[in-house]
C-alpha positions as CSV (number, residue, x, y, z in Angstrom):
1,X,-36.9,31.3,13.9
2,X,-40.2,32.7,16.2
3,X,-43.0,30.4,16.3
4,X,-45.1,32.4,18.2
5,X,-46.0,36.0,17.3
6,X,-47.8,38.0,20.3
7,X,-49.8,40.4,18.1
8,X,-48.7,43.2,20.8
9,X,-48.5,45.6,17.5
10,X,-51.7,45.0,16.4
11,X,-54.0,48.1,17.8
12,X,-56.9,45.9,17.2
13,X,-56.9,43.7,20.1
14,X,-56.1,44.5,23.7
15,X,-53.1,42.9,26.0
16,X,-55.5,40.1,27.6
17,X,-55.9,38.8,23.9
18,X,-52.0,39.5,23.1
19,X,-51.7,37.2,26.3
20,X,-53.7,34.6,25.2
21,X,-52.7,34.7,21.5
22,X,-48.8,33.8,23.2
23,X,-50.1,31.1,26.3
24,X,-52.6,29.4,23.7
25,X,-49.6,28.2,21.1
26,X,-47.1,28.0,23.7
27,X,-44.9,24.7,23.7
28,X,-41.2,23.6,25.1
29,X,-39.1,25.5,22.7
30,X,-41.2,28.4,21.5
31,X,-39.9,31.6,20.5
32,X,-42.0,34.2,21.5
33,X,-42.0,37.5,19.5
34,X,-42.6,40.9,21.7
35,X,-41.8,44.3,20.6
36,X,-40.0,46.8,21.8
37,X,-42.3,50.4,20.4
38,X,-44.7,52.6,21.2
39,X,-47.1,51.0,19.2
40,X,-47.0,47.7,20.9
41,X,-46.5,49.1,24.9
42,X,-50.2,49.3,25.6
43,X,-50.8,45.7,24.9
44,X,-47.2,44.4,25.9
45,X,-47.8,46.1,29.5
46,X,-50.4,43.7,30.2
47,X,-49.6,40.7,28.1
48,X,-45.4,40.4,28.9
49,X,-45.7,40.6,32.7
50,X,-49.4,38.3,32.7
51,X,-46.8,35.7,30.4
52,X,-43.8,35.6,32.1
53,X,-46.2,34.9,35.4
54,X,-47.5,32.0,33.0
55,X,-44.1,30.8,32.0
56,X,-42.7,30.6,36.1
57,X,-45.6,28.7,37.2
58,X,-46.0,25.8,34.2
59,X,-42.1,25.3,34.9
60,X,-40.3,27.0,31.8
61,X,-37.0,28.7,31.6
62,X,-36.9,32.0,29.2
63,X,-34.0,33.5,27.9
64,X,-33.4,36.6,25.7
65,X,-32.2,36.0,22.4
């Protein structure tokens, strides 16, 4: 189960607070929830790239599931 949901589809916010919504909660372990629509891209185009920076530099692996 996900324990971290990035809010990429919620048209409310933009992707520097999707970003921070996923780096804020993030621990060994997490399961981060992006989507894949086109209701979500203009937040996950800033937020996905910005995280998986984040991720590499503190050290974590990532893996699809």
């Amino acid at each position: 189960m996900w324990d971290i949901l990035s809010g990429d589809f919620d048209t409310s916010i933009d992707g520097e607070r999707c970003y921070k919504n996923v780096v804020k909660h993030i621990q060994p372990g997490s399961i981060i929830v992006f989507h894949d629509s086109v209701k979500a891209w203009p937040r996950l185009q800033i937020a996905l790239p910005k995280t998986l920076e984040y991720l590499k530099e503190k050290g974590f692996r990532m893996e699809a599931l």
